[in-house]
Backbone as CSV, one residue per row, in Angstrom:
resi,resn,N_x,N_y,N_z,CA_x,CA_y,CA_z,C_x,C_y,C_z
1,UNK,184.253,165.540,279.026,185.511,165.813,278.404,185.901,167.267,278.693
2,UNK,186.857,167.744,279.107,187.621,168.910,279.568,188.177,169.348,278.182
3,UNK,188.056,170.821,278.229,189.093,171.435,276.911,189.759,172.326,277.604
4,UNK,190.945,172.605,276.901,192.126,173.413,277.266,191.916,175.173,277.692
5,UNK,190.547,175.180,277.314,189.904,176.485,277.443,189.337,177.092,278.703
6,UNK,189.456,175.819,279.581,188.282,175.728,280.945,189.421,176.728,281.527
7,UNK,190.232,176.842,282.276,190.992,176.893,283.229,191.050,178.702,282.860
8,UNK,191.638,179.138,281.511,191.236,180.904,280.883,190.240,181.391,280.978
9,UNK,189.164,180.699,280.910,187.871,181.123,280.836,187.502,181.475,282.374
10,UNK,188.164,180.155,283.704,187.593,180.414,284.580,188.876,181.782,285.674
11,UNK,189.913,182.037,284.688,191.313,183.166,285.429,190.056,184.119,284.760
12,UNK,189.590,183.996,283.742,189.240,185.439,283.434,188.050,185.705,283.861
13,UNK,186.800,184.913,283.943,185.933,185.426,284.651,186.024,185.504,286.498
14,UNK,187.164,184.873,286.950,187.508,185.237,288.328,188.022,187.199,288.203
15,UNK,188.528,187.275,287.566,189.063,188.459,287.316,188.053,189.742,287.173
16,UNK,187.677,189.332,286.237,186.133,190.197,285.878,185.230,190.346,287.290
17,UNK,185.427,189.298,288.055,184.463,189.263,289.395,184.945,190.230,290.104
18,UNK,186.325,190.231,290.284,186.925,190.957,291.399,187.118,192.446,291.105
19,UNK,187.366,192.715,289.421,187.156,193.512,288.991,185.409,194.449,289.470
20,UNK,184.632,193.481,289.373,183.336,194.003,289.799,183.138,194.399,291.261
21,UNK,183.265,193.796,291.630,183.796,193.873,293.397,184.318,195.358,294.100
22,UNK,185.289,195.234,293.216,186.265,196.258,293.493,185.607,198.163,293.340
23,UNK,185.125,197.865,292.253,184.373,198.852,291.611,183.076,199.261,292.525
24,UNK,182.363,198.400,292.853,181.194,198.812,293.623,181.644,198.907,294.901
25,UNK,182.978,198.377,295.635,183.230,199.055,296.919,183.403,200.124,296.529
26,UNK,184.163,200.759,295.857,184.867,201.733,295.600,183.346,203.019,295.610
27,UNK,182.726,202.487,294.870,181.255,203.579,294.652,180.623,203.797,296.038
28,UNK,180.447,202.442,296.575,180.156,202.759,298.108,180.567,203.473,299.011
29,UNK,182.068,203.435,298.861,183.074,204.443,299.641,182.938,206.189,299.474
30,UNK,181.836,206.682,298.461,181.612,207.816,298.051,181.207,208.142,300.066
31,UNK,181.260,209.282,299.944,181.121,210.031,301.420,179.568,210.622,300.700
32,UNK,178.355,210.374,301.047,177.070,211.127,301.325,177.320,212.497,301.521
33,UNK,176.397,213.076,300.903,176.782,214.322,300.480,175.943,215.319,302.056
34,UNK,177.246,215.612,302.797,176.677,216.440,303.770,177.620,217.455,304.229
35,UNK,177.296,218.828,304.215,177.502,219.981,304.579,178.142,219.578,306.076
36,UNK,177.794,219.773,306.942,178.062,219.708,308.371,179.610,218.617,308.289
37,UNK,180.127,217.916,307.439,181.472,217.485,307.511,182.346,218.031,307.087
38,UNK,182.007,219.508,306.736,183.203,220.785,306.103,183.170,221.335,307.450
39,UNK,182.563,221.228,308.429,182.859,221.916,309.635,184.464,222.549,309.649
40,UNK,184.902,221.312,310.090,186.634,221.729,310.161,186.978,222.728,309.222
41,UNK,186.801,222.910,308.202,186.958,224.176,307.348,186.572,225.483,308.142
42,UNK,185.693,225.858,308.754,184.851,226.963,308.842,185.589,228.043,309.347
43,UNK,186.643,227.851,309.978,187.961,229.043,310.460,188.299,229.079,309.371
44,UNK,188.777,228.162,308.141,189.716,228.725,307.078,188.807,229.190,306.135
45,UNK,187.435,229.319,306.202,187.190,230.106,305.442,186.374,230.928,306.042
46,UNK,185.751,231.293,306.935,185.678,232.711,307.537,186.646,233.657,307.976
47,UNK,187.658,233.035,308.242,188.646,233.656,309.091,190.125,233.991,307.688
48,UNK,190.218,233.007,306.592,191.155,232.827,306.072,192.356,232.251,306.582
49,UNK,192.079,231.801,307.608,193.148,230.424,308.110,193.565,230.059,307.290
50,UNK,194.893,229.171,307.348,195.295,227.900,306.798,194.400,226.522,306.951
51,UNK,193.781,226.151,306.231,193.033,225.011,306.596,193.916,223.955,307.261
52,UNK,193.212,223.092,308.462,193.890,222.239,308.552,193.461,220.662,307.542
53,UNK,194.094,219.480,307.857,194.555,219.002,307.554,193.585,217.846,307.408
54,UNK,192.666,217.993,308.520,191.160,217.793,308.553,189.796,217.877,307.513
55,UNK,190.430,219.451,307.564,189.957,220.076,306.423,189.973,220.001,305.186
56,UNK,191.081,219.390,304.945,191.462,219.173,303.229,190.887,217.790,303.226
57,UNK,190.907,216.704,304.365,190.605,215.605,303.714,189.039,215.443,303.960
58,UNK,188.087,216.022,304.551,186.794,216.519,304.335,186.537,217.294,303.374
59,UNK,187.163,217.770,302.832,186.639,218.746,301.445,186.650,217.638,300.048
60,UNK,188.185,216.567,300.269,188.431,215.933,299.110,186.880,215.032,299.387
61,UNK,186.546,214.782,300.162,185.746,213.670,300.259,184.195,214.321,300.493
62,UNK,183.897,215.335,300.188,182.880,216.464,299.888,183.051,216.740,298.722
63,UNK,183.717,216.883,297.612,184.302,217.527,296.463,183.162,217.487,295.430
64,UNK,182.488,216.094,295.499,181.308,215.562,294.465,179.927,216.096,294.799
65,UNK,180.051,216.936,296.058,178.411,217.385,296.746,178.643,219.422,296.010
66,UNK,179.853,219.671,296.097,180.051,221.381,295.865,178.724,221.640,295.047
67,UNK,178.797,221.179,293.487,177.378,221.946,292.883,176.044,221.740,293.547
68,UNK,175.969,220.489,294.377,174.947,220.760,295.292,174.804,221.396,295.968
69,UNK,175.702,221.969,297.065,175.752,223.142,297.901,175.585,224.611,297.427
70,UNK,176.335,224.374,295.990,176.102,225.957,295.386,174.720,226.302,295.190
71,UNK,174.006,225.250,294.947,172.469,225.391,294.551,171.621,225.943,295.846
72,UNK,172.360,225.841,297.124,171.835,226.430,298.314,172.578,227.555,298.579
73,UNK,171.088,228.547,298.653,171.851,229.926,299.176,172.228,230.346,299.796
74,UNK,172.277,229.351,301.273,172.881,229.603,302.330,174.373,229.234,302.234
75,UNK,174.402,228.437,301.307,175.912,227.919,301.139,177.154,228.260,300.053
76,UNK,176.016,229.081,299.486,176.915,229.701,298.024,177.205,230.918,298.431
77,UNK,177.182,231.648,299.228,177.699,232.748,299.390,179.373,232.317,299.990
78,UNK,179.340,231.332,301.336,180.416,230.769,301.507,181.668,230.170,300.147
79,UNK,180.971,229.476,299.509,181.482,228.744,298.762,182.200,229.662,297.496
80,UNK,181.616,230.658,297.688,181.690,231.773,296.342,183.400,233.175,297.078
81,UNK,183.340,232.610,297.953,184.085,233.817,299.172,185.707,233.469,298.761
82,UNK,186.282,234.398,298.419,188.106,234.490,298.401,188.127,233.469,299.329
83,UNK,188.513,233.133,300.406,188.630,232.463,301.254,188.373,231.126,301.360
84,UNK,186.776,230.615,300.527,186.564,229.567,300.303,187.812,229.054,298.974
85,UNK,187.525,229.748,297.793,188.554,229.504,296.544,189.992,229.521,297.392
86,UNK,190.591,230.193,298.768,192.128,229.776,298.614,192.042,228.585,299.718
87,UNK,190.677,227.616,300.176,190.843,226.898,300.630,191.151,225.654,300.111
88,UNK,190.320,225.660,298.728,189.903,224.593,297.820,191.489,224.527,297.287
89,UNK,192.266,225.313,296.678,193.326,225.835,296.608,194.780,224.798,297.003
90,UNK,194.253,225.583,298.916,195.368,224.941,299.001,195.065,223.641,299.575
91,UNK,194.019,223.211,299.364,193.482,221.221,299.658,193.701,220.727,298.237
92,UNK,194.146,221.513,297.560,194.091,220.794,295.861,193.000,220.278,295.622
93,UNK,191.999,221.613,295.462,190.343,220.313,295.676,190.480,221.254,293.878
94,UNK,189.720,220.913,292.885,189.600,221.641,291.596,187.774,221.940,291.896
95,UNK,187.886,223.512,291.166,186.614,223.446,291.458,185.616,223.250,290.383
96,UNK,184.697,222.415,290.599,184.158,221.883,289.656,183.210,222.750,288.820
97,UNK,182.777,222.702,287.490,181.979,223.359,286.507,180.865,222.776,287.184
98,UNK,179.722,223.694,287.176,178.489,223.161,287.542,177.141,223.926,286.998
């Protein structure tokens, strides 16, 4: 015997699925946290270039590794530099509390 309930039950747990789906691509899509893909940056912040365009969308997609990098001292001096702050700046990256 069928109840009127089957058909909601099965929109909403389809939903919930895709909902799940969606979510763990999305986590997957995180970029691995590696230094060497700020390359393109490295004129705009040694030099104080304008970053290009490259640059901003490697930084947005680096953004979640920064307190890791700060924790390296080879990389916090960069990261700490006028130059680095008017890169982050003008990529609209926020810089994170860490």
């Amino acid at each position: 015997m069928k109840t009127s309930c089957t058909k909601p039950v099965l929109i909403t747990c389809t939903i919930l699925l895709l909902l799940i789906v969606a979510q763990e691509n999305r986590v997957a899509a995180v970029e691995p946290c590696n230094p060497m893909q700020l390359m393109p940056c490295k004129d705009a912040i040694l030099n104080g270039s304008n970053p290009s365009n490259e640059c901003c969308k490697r930084l947005n997609q680096q953004q979640h590794c920064v307190c890791q990098y700060m924790k390296n001292p080879t990389f916090k001096s960069f990261l700490n530099s006028p130059n680095a702050k008017m890169v982050a700046t003008h990529c609209h990256c926020a810089r994170p509390k860490c």
